[in-house]
N, C-alpha and C positions, 0 to 999 in steps of 0.2 A: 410615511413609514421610513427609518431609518435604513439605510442598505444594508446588510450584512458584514462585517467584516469577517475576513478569510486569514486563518494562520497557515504561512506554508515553510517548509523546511528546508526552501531552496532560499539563494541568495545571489543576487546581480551583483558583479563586479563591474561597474562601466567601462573601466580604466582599461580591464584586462581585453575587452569585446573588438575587436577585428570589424563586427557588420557582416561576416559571409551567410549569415541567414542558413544556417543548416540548422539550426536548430529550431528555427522558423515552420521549417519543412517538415522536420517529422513528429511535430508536436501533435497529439489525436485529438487535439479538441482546440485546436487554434488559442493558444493562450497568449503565444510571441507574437511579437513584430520586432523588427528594426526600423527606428526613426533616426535620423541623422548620425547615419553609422552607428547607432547604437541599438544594442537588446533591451527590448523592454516588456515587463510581464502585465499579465493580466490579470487578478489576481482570482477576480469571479470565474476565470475559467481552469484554470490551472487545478488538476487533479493529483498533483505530486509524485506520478510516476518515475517520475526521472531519466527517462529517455534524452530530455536534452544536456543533462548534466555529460551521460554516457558518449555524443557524438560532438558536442564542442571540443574543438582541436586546442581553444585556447584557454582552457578551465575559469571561463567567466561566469558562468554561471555552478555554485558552490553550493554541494549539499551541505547541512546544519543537521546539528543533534545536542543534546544535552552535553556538556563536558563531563567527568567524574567529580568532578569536584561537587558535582552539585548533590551527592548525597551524603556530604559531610554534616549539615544540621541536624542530621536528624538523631537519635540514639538507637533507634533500631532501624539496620537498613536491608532488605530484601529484594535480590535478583531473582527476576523472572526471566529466564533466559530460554530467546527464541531457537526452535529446534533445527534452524540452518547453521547454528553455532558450531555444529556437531563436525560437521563438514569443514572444516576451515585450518582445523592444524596439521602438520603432517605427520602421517604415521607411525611414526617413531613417538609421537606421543599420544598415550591412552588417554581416550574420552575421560576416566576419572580425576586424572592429573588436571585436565582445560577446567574443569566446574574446581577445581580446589583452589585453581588461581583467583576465581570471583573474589575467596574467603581472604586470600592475601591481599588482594586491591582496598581493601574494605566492606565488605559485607557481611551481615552476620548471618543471612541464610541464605541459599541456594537453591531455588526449582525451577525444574526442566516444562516449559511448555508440554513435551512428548508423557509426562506424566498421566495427563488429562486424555491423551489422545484418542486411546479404546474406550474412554466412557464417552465422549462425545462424537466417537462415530455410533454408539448407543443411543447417543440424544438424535442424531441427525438421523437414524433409521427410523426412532419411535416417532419423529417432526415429519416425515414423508410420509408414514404411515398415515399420520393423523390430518394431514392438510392433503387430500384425496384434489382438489379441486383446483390446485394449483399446482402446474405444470408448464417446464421444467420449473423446479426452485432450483435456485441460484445461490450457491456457497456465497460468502458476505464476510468472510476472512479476511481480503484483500481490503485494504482500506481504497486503494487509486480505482479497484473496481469498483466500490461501492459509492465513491466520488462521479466515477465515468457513466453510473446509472442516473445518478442526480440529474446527471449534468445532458448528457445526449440520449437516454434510454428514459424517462422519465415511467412511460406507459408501465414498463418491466418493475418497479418496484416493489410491485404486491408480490412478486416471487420471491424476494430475497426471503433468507433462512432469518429470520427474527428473532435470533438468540445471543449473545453477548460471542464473542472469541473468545477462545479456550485462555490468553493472557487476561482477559478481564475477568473471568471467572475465576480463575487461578487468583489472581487480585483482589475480591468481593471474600473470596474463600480463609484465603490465609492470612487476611486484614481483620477478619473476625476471630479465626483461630489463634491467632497473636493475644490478641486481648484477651481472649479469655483465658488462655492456658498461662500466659505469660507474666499475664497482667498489666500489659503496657500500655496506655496511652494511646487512643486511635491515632493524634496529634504527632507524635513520640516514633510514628512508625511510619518508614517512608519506603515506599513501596517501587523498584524502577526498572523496564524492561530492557533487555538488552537484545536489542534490534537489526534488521538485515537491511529494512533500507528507509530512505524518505516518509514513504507514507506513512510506515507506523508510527514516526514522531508525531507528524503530523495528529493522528489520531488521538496518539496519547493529550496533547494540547490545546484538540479542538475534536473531542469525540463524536459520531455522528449514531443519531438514535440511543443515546446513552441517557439516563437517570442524569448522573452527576458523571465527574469526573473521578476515576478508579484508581491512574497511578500518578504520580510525585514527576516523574522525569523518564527521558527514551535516550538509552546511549548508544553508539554505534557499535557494531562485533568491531569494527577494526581497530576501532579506541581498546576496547578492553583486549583484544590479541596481544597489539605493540606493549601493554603494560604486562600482561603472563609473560613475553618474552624475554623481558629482562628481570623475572623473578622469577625462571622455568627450573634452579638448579633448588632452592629452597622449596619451592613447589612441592618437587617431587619427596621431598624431607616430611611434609604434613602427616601430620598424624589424625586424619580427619577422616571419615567412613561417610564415601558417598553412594546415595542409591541413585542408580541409574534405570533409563528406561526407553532402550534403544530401541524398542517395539514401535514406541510412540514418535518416531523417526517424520515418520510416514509424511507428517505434517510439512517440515521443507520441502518435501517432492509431489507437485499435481496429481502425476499419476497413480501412484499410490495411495493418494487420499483415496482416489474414488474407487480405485479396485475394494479399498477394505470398506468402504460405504455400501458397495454395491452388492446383491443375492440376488438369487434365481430370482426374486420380486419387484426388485430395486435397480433398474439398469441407470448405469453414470458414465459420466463424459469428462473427460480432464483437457480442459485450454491452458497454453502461455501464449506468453508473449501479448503486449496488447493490442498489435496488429490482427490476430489472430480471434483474440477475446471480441473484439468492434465487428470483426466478419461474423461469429456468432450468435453476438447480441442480434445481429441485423435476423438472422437465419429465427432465433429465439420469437422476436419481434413479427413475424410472417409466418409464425405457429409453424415453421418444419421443421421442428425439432421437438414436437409437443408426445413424441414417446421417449422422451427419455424422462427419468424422476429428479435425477440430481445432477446437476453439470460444478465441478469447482472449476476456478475461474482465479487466473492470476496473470498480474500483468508484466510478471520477469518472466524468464525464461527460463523453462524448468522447475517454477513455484518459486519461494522465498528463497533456495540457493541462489538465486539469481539477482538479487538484490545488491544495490549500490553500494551501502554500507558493511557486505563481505570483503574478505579477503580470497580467497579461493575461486577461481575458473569455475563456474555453472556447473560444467558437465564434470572438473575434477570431483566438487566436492559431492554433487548427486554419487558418484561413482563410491566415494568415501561412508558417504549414510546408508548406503543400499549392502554395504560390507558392515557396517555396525548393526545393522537391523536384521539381518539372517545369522551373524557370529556370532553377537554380545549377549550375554547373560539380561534377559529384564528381569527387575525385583518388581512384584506387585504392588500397586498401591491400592488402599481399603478406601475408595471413594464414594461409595453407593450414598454414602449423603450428598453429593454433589447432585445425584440423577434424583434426589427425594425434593432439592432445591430445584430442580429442574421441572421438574410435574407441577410442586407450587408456582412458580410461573416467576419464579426471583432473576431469571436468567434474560429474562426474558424482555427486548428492546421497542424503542418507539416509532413506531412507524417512517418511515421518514419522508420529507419535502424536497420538492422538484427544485434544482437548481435552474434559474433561466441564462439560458446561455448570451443573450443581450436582447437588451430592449431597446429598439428605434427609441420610440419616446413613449414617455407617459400622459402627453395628449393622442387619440386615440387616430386622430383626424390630421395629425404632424405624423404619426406613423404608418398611415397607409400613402401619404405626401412621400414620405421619405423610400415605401418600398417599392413605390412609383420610378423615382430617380434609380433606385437600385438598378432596375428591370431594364431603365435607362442606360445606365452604365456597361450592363453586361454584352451590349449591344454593340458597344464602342471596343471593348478590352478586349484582345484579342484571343482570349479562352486557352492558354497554354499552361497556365498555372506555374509557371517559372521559379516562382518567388523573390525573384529581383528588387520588383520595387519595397519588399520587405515585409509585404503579406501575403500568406502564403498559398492564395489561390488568389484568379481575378473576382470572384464571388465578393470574397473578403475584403477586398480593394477596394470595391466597390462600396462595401458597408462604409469602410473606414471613411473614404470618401466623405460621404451622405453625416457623417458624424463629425469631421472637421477634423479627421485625425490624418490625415493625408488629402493628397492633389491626384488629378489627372494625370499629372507628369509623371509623377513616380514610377509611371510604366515606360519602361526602356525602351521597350518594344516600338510602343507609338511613337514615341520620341525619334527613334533612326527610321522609320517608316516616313515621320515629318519630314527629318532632315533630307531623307532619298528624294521627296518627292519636288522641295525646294532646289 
């Protein structure tokens, strides 16, 4: 069987890479190494959090997104813009003004993730209601979470919520509503999110549990910031009526998800951080957590404000949605055909498959050889987990080993222990 290939939205710089192995360290699922003073990724493991982009000092390791340019082919072009958007400019300019600059960059329409947001806290209470026997279900919004379950939670996947995200539904929705009211060209209409960090390009590029592929391109908030900013004086000149719906906020900030998810019936749990999400999982995984119904689950800090591809401080911009969401006027939106799509089962995604985190070998009888040597190794390495020799526990060292991807020596450790003892 052919391996899988893995699309990720991160990008090695060699040139730029120093070797200090921090990003080595606190990658959650072991993806890096450094082999001769250089970064090198993994790419079956790698869940596109973004964590190491955040702590290399030397920006060698580069997140990627779609450019703008890339919705020029198309004749109809449609922003789905993510609801940590909201959070990102400063107050002196009105959420109405940020969604009008979409329309000056090139767009010919505008919708707010946060649109969707009260109907599918609707879906996700009638989806707890109805799934009695699975507990906790696990929010499935986060793409790095839904990667991190692949990948190191495998047992946990019959919890995830098995419904499409509120962007791809939004996408399915207004792809169809286009054509038909419009009469445009499925072809003709190119549909592109506007994103807070890594994983969701990733997503958009290589979707996971999906039918088919929903949208065209994923551009970063900070791409489209820096272009409002030097068209913020015309901007505000548009003569363009947008409806907002700063109720549906909620979606940038964990917390909040789950407060409006949760009644007297329904108790929920909001995680960040992926340090945080991995201590859960484990907790999830040894059923001690098996009363709660609904946990969301995000691997920034704070939900999707927390994301790579913002501009705004975490806690500035939660601070900024949490003041649009109790101030701002919501306009309703008449979506109860979404929830009539939702009971037919259209929303509704593929089960998904266990990523394996490495395979000694595919002869059965070389890999119990090889987990022999492992067992071998660990015995010699001196258990500090340093990450010097450039993996980032001696476990790992030891795999790497047994695989021909490193030496014995590469531990420093044993090497000045040799040298003292000489």
């Amino acid at each position: 069987m052919e391996e899988k290939k893995y699309f990720h939205a991160v990008r090695v710089n060699t040139d730029l890479c120093k070797g200090c192995t921090k990003c080595v360290k606190i990658c959650p699922t072991e993806a890096l190494r450094v082999r001769e003073s250089k970064i090198c990724l993994d790419e079956t493991r790698c869940i596109d959090c973004g964590k190491c982009i955040n702590v290399c000092p030397y920006n060698a390791i580069e997140p990627i997104s779609d450019p703008l340019s890339i919705i020029q082919p198309f004749p109809y072009k449609v922003a789905i813009v993510s609801a940590s958007y909201a959070g990102q400019f400063s107050e002196d300019i009105d959420y109405e003004t940020t969604l009008k600059g979409l329309y000056e960059v090139g767009f010919d329409e505008v919708i707010e993730e946060s649109a969707v947001s009260e109907m599918m806290t609707r879906i996700k209470q009638h989806y707890i209601a109805s799934h009695q026997n699975s507990r906790p279900i696990l929010s499935s919004n986060c793409p790095a979470v839904v990667r991190l379950l692949q990948l190191r939670f495998p047992s946990l996947l019959p919890n995830l919520f098995h419904i499409e995200a509120p962007m791809s539904v939004l996408s399915m929705y207004y792809r169809d509503l286009i054509q038909r009211e419009k009469k445009i060209p499925e072809n003709d209409i190119g549909i592109f999110l506007i994103v807070p960090c890594i994983a969701q390009v990733t997503a958009v590029h290589q979707p996971e549990g999906a039918y088919k592929r929903m949208q065209d391109g994923a551009i970063a908030i900070k791409d489209i910031y820096n272009q409002i900013g030097n068209h913020l004086h015309k901007i505000k000149e548009m003569d363009i009526k947008i409806k907002t719906h700063p109720r549906g906020l909620v979606r940038a900030l964990s917390g909040l998800e789950a407060d409006y998810v949760g009644t007297e019936k329904i108790r929920t749990l909001a995680v960040s951080g992926i340090e945080n999400v991995i201590d859960i999982l484990h907790k999830v995984e040894n059923h001690l957590l098996d009363q709660y119904d609904y946990i969301v689950l995000r691997s920034c800090t704070n939900g999707c404000v927390g994301g790579n591809f913002n501009v705004e401080n975490a806690f500035i911009a939660r601070s900024k949605i949490n003041n649009l969401i109790k101030y701002s006027k919501n306009e309703d939106y008449e979506l109860d055909s979404l929830y009539s799509c939702y009971l037919e089962g259209i929303f509704d995604v593929m089960p998904l498959e266990p990523r394996s985190m490495m395979e000694l070998d595919k002869d059965i009888k070389q890999a119990i050889y090889k987990m022999k040597k492992i067992q071998e190794l660990l015995k010699i390495l001196p258990g500090f987990d340093c990450g010097a020799c450039g993996s980032p526990s001696c476990k790992s060292l030891a795999e790497d080993i047994v695989q021909g991807n490193a030496k014995l020596e590469d531990c420093l450790i044993l090497c000045k222990n040799k040298e003292d003892l000489e």
